[in-house]
C-alpha positions in Angstrom: 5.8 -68.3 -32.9 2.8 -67.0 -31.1 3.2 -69.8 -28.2 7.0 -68.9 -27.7 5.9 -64.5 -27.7 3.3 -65.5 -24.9 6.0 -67.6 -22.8 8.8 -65.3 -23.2 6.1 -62.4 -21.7 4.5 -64.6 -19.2 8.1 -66.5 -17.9 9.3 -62.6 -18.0 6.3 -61.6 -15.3 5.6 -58.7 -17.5 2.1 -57.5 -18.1 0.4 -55.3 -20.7 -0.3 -52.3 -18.6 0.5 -51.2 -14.8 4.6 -51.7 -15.1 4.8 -49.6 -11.7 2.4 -51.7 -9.7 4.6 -54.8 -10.2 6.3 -56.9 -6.7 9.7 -57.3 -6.2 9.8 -60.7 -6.5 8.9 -60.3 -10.5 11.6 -62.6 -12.3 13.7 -61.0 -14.4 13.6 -61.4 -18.6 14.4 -65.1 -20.2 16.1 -65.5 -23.4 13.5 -68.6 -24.1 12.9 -66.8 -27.7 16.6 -66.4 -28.1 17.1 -69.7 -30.0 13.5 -69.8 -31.8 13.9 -69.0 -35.7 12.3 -65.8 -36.6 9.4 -66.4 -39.5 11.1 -64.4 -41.8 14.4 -62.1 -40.8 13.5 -58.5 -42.1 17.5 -57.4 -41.2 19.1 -55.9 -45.1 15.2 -56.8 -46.4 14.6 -55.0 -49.4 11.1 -54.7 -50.4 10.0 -54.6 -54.1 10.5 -51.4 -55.6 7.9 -48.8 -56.1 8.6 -46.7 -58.8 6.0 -44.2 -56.9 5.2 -44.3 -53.5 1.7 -43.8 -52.4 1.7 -42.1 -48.5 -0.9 -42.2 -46.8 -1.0 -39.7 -43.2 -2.5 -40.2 -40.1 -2.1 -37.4 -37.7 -1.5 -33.7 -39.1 -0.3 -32.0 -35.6 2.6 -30.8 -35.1 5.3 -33.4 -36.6 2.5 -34.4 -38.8 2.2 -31.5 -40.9 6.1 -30.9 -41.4 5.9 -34.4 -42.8 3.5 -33.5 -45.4 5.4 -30.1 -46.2 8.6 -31.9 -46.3 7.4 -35.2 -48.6 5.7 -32.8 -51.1 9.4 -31.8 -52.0 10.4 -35.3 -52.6 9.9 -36.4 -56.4 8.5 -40.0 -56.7 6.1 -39.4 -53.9 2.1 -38.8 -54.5 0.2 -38.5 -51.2 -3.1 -39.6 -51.7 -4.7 -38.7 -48.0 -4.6 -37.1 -45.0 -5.7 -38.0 -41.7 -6.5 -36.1 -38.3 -9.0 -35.6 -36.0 -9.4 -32.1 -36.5 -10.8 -30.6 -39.8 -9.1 -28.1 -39.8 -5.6 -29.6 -39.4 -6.3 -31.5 -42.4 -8.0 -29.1 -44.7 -4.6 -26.8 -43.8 -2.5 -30.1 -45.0 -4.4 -30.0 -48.2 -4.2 -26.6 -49.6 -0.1 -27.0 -48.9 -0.4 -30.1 -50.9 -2.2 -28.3 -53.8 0.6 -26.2 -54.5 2.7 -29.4 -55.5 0.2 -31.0 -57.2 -0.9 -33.3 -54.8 -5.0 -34.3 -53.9 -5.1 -35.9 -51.1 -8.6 -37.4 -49.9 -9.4 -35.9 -46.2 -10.4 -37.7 -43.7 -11.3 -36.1 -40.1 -13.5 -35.6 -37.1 -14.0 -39.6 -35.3 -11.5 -41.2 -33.5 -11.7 -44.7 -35.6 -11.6 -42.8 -39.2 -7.5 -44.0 -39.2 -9.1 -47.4 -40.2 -10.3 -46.7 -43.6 -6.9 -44.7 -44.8 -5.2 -48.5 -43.7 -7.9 -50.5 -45.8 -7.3 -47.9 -48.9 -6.0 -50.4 -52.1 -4.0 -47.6 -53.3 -1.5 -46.4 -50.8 1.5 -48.3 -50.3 3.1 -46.8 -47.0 1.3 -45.2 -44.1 3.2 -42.6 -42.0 2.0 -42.3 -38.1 2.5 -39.2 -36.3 -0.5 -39.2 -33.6 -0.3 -39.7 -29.8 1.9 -42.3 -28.4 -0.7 -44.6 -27.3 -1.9 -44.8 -31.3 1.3 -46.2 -32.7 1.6 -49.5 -32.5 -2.8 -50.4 -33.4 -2.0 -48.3 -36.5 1.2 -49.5 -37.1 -0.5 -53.1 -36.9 -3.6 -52.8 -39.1 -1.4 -50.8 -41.9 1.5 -53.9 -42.2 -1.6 -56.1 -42.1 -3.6 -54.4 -45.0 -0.4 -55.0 -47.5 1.7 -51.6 -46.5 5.1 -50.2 -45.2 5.1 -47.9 -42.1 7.1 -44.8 -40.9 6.0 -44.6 -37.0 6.6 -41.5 -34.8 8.6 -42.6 -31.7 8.4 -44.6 -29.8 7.4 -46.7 -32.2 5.3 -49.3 -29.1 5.3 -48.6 -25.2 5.2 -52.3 -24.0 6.9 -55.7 -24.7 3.6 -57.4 -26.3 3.5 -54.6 -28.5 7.2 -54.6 -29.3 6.9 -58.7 -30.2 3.3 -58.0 -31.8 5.5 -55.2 -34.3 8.2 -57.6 -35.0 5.7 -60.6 -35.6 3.9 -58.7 -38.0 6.5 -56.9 -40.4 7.7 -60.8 -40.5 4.7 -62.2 -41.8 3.9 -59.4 -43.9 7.2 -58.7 -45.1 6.3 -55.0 -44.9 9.1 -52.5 -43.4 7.8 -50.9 -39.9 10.8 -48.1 -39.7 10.4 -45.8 -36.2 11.2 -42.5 -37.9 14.2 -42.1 -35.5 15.6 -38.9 -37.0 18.3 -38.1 -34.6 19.7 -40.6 -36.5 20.5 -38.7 -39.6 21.6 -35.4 -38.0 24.8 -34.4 -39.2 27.3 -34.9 -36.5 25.3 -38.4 -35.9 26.2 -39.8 -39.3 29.6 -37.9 -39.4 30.6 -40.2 -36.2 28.7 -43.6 -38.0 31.2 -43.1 -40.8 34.5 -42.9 -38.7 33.5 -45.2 -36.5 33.1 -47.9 -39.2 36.2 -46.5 -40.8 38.2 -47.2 -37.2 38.8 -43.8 -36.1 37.5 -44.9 -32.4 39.2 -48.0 -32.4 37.3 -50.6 -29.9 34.1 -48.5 -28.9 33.9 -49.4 -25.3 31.2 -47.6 -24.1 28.4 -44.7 -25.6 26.4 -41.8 -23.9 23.2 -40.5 -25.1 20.1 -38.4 -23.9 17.1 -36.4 -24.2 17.7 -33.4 -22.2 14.6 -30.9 -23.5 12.8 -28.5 -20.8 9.3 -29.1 -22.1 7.3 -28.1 -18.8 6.2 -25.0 -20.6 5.0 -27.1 -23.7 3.5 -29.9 -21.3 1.0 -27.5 -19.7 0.4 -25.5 -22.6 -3.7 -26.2 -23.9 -3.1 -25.9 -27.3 0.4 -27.5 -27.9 -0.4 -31.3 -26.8 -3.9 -31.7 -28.5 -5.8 -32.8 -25.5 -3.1 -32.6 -23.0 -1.7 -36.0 -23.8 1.3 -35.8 -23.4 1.2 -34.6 -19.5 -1.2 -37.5 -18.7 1.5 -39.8 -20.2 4.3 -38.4 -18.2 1.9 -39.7 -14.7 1.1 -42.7 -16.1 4.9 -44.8 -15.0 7.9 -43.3 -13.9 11.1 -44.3 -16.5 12.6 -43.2 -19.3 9.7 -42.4 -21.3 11.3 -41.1 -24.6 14.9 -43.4 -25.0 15.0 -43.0 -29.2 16.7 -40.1 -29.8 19.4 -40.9 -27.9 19.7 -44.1 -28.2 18.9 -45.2 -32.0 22.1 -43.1 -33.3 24.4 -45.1 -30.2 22.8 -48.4 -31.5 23.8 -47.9 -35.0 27.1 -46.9 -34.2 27.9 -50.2 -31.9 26.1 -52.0 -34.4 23.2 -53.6 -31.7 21.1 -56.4 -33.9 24.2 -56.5 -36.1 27.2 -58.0 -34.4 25.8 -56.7 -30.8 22.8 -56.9 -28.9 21.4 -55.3 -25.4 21.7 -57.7 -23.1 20.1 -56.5 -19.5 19.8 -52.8 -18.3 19.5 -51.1 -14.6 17.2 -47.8 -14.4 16.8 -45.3 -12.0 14.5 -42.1 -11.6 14.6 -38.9 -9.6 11.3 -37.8 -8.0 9.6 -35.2 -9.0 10.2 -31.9 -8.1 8.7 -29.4 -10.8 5.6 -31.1 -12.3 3.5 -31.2 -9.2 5.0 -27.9 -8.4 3.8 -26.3 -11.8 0.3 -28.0 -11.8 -0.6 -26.5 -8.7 0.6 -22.5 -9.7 -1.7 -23.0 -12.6 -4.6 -24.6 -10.7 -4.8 -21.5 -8.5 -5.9 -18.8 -11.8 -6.9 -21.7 -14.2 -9.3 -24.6 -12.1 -8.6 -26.2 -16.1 -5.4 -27.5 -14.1 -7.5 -29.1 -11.1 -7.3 -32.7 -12.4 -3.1 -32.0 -12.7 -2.5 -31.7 -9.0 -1.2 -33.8 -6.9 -0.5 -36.7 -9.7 2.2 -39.3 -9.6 4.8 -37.6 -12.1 7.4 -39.3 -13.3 10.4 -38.2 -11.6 12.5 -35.5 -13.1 15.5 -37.4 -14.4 15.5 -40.7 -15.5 19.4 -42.8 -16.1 19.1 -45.7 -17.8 22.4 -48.1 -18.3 22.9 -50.8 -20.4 25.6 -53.5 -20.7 25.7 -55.4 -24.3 27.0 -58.7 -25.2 30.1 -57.9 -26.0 30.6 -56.5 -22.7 30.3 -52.8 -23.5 28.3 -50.2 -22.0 25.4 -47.6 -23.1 24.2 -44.8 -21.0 20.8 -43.2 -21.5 19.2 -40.4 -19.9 15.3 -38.8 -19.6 14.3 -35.3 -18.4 11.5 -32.9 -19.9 11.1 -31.1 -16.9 14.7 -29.8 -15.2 15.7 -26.3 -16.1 18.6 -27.5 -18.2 20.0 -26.8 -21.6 19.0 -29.0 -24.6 21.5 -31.8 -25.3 21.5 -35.7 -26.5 25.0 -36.1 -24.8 25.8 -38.1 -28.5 29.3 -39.1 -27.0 31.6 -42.2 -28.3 34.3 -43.7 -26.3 36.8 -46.1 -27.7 40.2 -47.6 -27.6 41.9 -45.0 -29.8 39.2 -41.9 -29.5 36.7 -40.0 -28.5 33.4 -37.6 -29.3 30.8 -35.6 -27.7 28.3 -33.7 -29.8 26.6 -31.8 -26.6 27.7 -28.9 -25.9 27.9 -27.8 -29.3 30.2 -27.5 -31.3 31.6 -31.2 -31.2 34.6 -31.7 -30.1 37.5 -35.4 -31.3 39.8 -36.5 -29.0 42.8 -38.5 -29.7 44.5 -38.5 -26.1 44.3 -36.6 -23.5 43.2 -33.0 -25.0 40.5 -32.3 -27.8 41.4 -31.8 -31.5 41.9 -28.0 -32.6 38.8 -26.7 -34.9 40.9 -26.8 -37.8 41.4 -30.2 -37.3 38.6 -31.1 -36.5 37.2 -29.3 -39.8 39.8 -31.7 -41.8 38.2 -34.8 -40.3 34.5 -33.2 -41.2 35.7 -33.4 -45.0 37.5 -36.7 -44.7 34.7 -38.3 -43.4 31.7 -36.5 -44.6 28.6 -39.8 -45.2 27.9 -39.2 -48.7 24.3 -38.3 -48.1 25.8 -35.5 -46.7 27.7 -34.6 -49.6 24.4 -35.0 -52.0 21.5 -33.5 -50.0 23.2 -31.9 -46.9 22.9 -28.4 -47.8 19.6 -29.3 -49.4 18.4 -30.8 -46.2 19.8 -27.5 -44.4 17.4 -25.0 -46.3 14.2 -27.1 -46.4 14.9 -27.9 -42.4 13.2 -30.3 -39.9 15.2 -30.1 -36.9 18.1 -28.0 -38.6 17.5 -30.4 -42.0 17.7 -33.9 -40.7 14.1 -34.7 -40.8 14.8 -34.0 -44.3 17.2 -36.8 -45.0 15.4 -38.9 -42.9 12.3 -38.5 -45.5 14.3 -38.5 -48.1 16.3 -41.7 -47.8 13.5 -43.9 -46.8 11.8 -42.9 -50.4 14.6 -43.8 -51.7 15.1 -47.0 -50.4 11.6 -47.5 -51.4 12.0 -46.1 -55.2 15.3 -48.8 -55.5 14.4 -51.5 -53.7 17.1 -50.9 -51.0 16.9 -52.4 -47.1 16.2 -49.6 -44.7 18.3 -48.5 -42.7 16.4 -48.8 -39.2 14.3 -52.0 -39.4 11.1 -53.2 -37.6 13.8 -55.1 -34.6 15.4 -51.4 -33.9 12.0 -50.5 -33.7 11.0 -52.9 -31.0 14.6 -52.7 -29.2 14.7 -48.7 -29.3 11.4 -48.6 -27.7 11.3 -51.1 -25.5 13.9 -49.0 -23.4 10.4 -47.6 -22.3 8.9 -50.4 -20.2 12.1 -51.9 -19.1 13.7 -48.9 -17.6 9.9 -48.6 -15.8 9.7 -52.5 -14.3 14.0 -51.9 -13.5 12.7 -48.1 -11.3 9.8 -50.1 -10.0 12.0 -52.7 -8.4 14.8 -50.6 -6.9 16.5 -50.8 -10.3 17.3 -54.1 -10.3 19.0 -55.5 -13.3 16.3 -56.6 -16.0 17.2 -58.6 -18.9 16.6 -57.1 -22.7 15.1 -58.9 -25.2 16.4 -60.3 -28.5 13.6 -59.2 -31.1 16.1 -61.1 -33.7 15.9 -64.5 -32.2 19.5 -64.9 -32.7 19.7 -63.6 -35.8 22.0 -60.3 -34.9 25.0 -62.8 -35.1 25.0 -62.6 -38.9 23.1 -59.8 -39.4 24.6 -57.0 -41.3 25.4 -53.2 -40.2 23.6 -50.4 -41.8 25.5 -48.8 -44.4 25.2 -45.6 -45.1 27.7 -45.4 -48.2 24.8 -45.3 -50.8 26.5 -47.8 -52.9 23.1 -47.8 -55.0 20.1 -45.2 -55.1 20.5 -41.5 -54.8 18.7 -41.0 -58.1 15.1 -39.5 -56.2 15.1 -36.0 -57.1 14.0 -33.3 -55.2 11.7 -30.7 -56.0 12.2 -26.8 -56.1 9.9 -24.5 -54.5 
């Protein structure tokens, strides 16, 4: 398995770093791992149960500490430490954990402290919300030290990494789920369910984005610790941050479950606001100096996809365009039609969109059970309007029960590596580049995620 990784990135001409420095004449992707037989396939895996899961947290920034507020709600759940850099980050994560009757051990202040929360005996899941660049060694060294992991997207941010992911949660047979939560917002799961119940029809073809001016937040000291996130957005010009738009689109076409990705083209703007902002700041704040005049990634970033089955994905980028929020979220088939952005969503059955009041009628026909159980639930606690919530929620679950998640270690690595591919496709004049199969084959048979809750629902949540 290792020998046919190596080929399929060395036949493929990728490398481990420097995507943008790449000729030309770099071949595109093989499928030479297409017919090799996964170790073990960890598609509708269900782990043993755990009657209580032991989390473990590593990074209390900003996602980080929502996390802990939001598990400590969750009956079933004991939270045994918490991890960050900062001291004070982590001593704030404890005395919210106190309230609930939770005791986390801290751990804080060197950079390779991480480590020892992975080679703790007693924690069966580790949940990663540090700086991109941490994900995937963390991600690593928890599957191989015997537990599950919930990774911040995206989830690895080259090929190697993606295969080195998918290898591992094989051989370990622990789950590596990207804590894509766009994927259990309500409209997103409201579409899921009438889309397997046929309302679409043929889905042909599926828009998503993430449209989010952040240049405020990327320049801001204290919002970014460090500033890493700016020095990521020089580093390759691409789409940096595919997940949120694409996981929910995935699910919905069922890719590594009747579907795959089979090659995408990319192509980036230049940038015209970054540079522009760096330099306003460097004239009252020399702080900024070392921001001028860097190779930004270009405003807007388009990423398309064609899949086996011959139907089409479009994904777009841009943190830095003075533009309202949106994820696109639209689905385009034989028979119908949907577009969550701009809210509110709107059906279509022809040529004109569905009336509200219909449109309310088909929000009660096909409400997702979760929905029905936790949705208001999820609504008052929040995370992003409550689906954070759900997200947190259902994974314990699956976990208490002994029930397959519903994003696995393979949308992990496909999701993610949208990342380097669009960057080698920009780097060559977007030239078509092929997309890997992280299931070897195996999303012929493979199963669609079902969000019916046939079993589980039983984990309880706790009152303030």
């Amino acid at each position: 398995m290792e020998n046919s990784r190596r080929n399929f990135i060395k036949k493929s001409g990728t490398a481990l770093t420097g995507w943008s420095m790449m000729p030309s004449s770099t071949p595109f992707f093989s499928h030479t791992t297409e017919n090799v037989k996964s170790e073990f396939n960890m598609s509708g895996y269900a782990a043993p149960i755990l009657d209580t899961v032991r989390i473990g947290f590593i990074g209390i920034g900003n996602r980080g500490m929502s996390a802990v507020k939001r598990m400590c709600k969750i009956e079933g759940v004991e939270i045994k430490a918490l991890c960050d850099l900062r001291p004070e980050r982590v001593r704030e994560g404890m005395e919210y954990c106190k309230e609930f009757k939770h005791f986390p051990d801290e751990y804080s202040g060197t950079e390779n402290i991480w480590k020892k929360v992975c080679e703790r005996k007693d924690i069966d899941l580790i949940y990663i919300l540090t700086p991109w660049r941490w994900h995937t060694p963390m991600a690593l060294m928890s599957m191989e030290n015997d537990k599950h992991v919930c990774v911040e997207v995206p989830a690895a941010q080259t090929i190697e990494d993606c295969w080195k992911l998918v290898e591992t949660s094989e051989k370990t047979r622990k789950h590596c789920m990207m804590t894509e939560n766009c994927c259990y917002d309500f409209e997103e799961m409201l579409m899921l369910n009438m889309a397997r119940d046929g309302f679409f029809g043929e889905i042909i073809h599926c828009e998503g984005a993430y449209i989010h001016d952040l240049k405020e937040y990327l320049f801001d000291k204290d919002r970014f610790y460090q500033m890493w996130e700016l020095h990521e957005m020089y580093k390759n010009t691409g789409n940096l941050y595919p997940t949120h738009g694409l996981g929910p689109i995935c699910q919905i076409l069922d890719i590594n479950r009747g579907d795959r990705m089979e090659f995408l083209v990319s192509v980036s703007s230049a940038d015209f606001s970054l540079n522009k902002m760096a330099l306003e700041k460097s004239k009252t704040d020399s702080f900024y100096n070392d921001f001028v005049n860097q190779p930004y990634n270009g405003n807007i970033n388009t990423t398309t996809i064609k899949t086996r089955k011959g139907k089409t994905i479009v994904v777009q980028y841009d943190v830095s365009s003075t533009r309202p929020y949106s994820r696109i979220h639209l689905v385009s088939g034989t028979e119908g039609m949907a577009r969550k952005f701009p809210k509110p969503v709107r059906f279509s059955r022809g040529h004109e969109w569905i009336s509200d009041a219909e449109i309310e009628k088909l929000k009660k026909v096909y409400e997702p059970p979760i929905i029905s159980k936790i949705g208001e639930i999820a609504r008052n606690i929040g995370g992003h309007g409550g689906m954070d919530f759900i997200m947190d929620w259902r994974t314990i679950d699956c976990l208490r029960n002994g029930i397959p998640l519903d994003q696995d270690v393979y949308d992990a690595a496909l999701w993610s590596s949208v990342f380097p591919l669009s960057i080698q496709s920009v780097s060559q004049r977007s030239r078509s580049i092929d997309v890997p199969d992280f299931t070897r084959g195996e999303w012929v048979q493979n199963q669609p995620v079902d969000i019916s809750m046939k079993t589980g629902g039983n984990t309880k949540i706790k009152a303030d």
